[in-house]
C-alpha positions in Angstrom: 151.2 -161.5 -54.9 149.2 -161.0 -52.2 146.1 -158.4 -51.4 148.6 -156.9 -48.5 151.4 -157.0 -50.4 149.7 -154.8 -52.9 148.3 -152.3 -49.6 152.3 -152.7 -48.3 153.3 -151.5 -52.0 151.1 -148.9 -52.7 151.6 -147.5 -49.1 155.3 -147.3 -49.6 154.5 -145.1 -52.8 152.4 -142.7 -51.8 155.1 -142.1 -48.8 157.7 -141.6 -51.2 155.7 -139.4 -53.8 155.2 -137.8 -50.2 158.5 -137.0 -49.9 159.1 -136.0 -53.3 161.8 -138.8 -53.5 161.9 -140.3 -57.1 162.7 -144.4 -57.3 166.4 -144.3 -57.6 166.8 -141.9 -54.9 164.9 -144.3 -52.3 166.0 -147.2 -53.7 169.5 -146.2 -53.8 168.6 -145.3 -49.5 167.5 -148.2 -48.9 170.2 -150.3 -50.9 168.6 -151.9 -53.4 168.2 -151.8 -56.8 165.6 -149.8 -58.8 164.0 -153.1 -60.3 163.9 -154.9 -56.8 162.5 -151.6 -55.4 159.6 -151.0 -58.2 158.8 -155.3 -57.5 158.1 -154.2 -53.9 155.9 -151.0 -54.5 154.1 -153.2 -57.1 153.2 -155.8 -54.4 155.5 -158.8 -56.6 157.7 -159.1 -53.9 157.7 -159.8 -50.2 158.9 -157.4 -47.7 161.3 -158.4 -45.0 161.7 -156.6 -41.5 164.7 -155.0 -41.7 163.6 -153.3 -45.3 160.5 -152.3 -43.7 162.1 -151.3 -40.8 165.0 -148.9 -43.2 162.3 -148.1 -45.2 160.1 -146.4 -42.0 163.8 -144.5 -41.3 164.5 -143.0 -44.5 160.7 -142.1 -44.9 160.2 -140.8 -41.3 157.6 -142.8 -40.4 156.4 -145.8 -38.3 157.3 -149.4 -39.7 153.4 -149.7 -38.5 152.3 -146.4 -40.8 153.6 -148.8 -44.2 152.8 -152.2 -42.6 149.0 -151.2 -41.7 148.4 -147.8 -43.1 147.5 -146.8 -38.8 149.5 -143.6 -38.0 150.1 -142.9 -34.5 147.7 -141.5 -33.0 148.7 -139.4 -30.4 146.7 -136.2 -29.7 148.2 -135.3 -26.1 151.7 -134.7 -26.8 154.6 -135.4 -29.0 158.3 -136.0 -28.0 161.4 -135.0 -30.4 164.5 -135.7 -29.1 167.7 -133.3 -30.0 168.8 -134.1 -33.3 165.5 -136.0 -34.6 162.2 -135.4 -36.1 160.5 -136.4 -39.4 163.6 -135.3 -42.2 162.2 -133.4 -45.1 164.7 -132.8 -47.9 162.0 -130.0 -50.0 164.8 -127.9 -51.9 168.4 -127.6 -52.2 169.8 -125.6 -49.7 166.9 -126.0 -47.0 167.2 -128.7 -44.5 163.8 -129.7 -42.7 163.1 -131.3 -39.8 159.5 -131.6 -38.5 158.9 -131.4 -34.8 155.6 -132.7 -34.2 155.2 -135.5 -37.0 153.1 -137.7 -34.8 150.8 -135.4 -33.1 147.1 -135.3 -34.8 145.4 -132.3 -35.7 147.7 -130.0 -35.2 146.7 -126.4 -35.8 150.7 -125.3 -36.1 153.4 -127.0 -38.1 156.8 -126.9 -35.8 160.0 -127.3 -38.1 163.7 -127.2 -37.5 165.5 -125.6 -40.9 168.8 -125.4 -41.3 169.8 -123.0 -44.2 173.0 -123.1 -46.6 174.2 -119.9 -47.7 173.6 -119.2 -52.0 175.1 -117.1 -54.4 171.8 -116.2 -55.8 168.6 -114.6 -54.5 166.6 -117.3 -54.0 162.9 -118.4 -55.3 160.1 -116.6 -53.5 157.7 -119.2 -52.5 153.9 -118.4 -50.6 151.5 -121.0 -48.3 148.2 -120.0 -46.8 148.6 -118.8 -43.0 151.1 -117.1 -41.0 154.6 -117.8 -39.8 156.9 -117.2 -37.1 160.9 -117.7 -37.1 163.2 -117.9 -34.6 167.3 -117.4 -35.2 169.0 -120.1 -33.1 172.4 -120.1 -35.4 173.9 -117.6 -37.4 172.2 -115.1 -39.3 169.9 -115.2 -42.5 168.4 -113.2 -45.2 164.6 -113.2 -45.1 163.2 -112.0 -48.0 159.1 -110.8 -48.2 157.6 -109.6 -51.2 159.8 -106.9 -51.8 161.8 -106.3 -48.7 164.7 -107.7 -47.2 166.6 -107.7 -44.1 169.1 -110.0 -41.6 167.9 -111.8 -39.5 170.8 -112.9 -36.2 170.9 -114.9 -33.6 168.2 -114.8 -31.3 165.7 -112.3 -33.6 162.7 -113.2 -34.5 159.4 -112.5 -37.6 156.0 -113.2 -37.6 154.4 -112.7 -41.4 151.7 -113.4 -43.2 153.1 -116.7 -45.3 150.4 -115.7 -48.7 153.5 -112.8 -48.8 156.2 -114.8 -51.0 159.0 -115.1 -49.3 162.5 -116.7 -48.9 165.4 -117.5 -47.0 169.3 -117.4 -47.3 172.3 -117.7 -44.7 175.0 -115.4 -44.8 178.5 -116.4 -44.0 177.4 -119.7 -43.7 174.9 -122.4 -42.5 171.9 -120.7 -40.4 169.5 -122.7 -38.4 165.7 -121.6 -37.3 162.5 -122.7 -35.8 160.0 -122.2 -37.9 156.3 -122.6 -36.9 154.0 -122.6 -39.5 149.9 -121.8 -38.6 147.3 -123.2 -40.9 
């Protein structure tokens, strides 16, 4: 076991705590067994490319961020393309995808949420800041503090995020852009 296999190992964990993925869920991603997965986090066993390489997919992040521990450091601009971004599975139901995961210091947090539609009212949640949402596919309940109301295609809110609030699709899956401002 080498120093840098150690860094390599302790790098992939703190990206997977990160993501809030437990062992069997990332190792069960990356197709490999929980034992075989825990020897690489630990540094006991070496990493090929292609692991590295699956791993940097499943955890949104550059093979370089888990090889070195060097993000990209880009502090012009930051290209998405349709259909991409860094994928963050946070709760059931919501569906993130964050739009500028490689520009530094950014002073707003771009995401693309799609929402599935629940039975239940769901969980109030609050976050220093303010936020602004965007309808770009069918419509959602937004719920702050204690009001409520549709949102549909095309409408827009700005709130205060320290309000706790919540969203749920009606009739079916509903998709936003959410920016979040620290």
């Amino acid at each position: 076991m080498t120093e840098q296999l150690k860094e390599i190992g302790a790098r992939l964990a703190g990206l997977r705590d990160a993501m809030e993925l437990s062992v069997s869920d990332l190792a069960a991603r990356l197709n490999v067994t929980e034992e075989e997965y825990l020897k690489y986090e630990s540094g006991e066993l070496d990493f090929s490319f292609s692991f590295l390489y699956n791993a940097s997919q499943v955890l949104g992040v550059d093979v370089l961020d888990i090889i070195s521990g060097e993000s990209p450091k880009l502090s012009r601009f930051c290209v998405v393309r349709a259909g991409e971004g860094f994928d963050i599975q946070r709760r059931a139901a919501y569906d993130y995808k964050h739009l500028a995961y490689t520009f530094r210091e950014k002073k707003a947090e771009p995401f693309l949420v799609t929402v599935e539609p629940k039975e239940q009212k769901p969980t109030l949640h609050s976050h220093e800041g303010q936020e602004f949402d965007y309808m770009l596919k069918g419509d959602m309940s937004i719920y702050l503090g204690d009001q409520s109301f549709v949102l549909h295609e095309g409408d827009s809110v700005y709130y205060d995020s320290s309000i706790p609030h919540a969203m749920n699709a009606v009739g079916g899956d509903a998709q936003f852009l959410a920016v979040v401002m620290k």
